[in-house]
C-alpha positions, 0 to 999 in steps of 0.5 A: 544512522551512520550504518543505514547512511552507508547503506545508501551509498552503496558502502557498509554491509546489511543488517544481520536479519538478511543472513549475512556473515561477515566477508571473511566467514561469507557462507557459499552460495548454494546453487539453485534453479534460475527461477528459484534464484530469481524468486529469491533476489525478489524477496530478499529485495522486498524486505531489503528496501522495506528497511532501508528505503529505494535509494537504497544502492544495489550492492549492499542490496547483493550482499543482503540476497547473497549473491554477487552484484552482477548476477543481481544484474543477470537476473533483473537488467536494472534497478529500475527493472527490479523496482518495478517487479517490487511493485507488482510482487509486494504492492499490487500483487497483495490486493484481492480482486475477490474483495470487490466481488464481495463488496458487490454482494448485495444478498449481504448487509452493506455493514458487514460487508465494509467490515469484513473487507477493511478487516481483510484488507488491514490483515492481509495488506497493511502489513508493516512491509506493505506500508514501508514500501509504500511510504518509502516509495511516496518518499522517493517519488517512486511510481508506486504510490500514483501507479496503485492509486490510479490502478487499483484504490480509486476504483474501489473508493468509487466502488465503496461510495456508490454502495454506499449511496446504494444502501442509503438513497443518496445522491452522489456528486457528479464529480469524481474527484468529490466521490473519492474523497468521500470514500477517502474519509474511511479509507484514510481513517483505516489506513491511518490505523494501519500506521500506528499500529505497525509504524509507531507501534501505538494503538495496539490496546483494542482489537483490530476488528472492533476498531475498523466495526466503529470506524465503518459505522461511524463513516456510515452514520455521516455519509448522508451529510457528508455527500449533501456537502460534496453536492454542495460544492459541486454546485457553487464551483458549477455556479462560479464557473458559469459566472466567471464565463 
């Protein structure tokens, strides 16, 4: 606690993992092209603050890549600046837009195509680093959470309900925020595994693919109720609002 405290505040020194000597035996920084270096900085910072969070200060943060705290500066003007380049590298970056054009596939069984996305979309995103970053990121009140929510999951949700609708005769909900919660019934239950698996090192007994096939086909099975339900609010707060005017 005392280490990772120090790390917040800017004294103590970084975990071994990120490849510091102590400062006495500190190994010379080998010299490198500046795209090269600045490639560099952005990774050791992803995993930096994946470990210890976005409050976490920049000079351990300098210690960690090697490199000295103003040519951190050199390369990325701010914290914000290299925050935000974390965001579009290690958060945005990972999702695949082929993921939506296979959704879209309807020569394909709906089923299968659920399955073989959030099979993807566990291995390939819900990383460990991927979900500390995100967490730590909620946690901080940083943009990344809202901004890839807005940008990039609410599209999908809704891209994951109308199919689904699609492939059962269902009538949606006209209200959008009712749609993706819909969606969020899966996506959350998905997500969640993701959590325990990589964060609580639980859940680790079944193979990945077996559970999301019993997640997917369980949420299939109560979409039809459940969109009847999102319907039936939708209704009552429409009724509400024509009696309270």
């Amino acid at each position: 606690m005392k280490a990772r405290s120090q790390l917040l505040s800017g004294a103590g020194r970084p975990a071994q993992r990120f490849g510091k000597a102590g400062k006495a035996g500190k190994k010379p920084v080998p010299r490198m092209a500046p795209e090269q270096r600045r490639a560099l900085i952005l990774q050791r910072a992803i995993e930096f603050f994946a470990e210890y969070g976005l409050t976490a200060q920049t000079r351990p943060l300098a210690d960690a890549c090697g490199v000295a705290q103003r040519l951190l500066y050199r390369y990325f003007p701010s914290k914000a600046a290299l925050v935000s380049e974390v965001y579009n590298e290690a958060i945005a970056s990972p999702f695949k837009a082929v993921w939506r054009v296979q959704l879209k596939d309807r020569s394909r069984p709906w089923d299968e195509r659920l399955i073989g996305f959030y099979i993807s979309y566990f291995n390939d995103l819900l990383t460990r680093r991927w979900l500390r970053l995100f967490l730590y990121a909620s946690l901080a009140e940083a943009r990344m959470a809202p901004d890839y929510n807005q940008a990039i999951l609410l599209e999908t949700l809704e891209l994951i309900a109308t199919e689904t609708a699609a492939d059962q005769n269902v009538e949606l909900p006209k209200d959008l925020a009712l749609l993706h919660e819909l969606a969020y019934v899966l996506h959350g239950t998905v997500s969640h595994f993701a959590i325990r698996r990589h964060i609580y090192g639980a859940s680790r007994n079944v193979p990945v693919d077996r559970i999301i096939a019993v997640q997917v086909r369980s949420f299939l099975a109560g979409f039809a109720p459940a969109a009847a339900e999102a319907r039936a609010i939708e209704q009552r707060s429409r009724a509400k609002a024509i009696f309270l005017t």
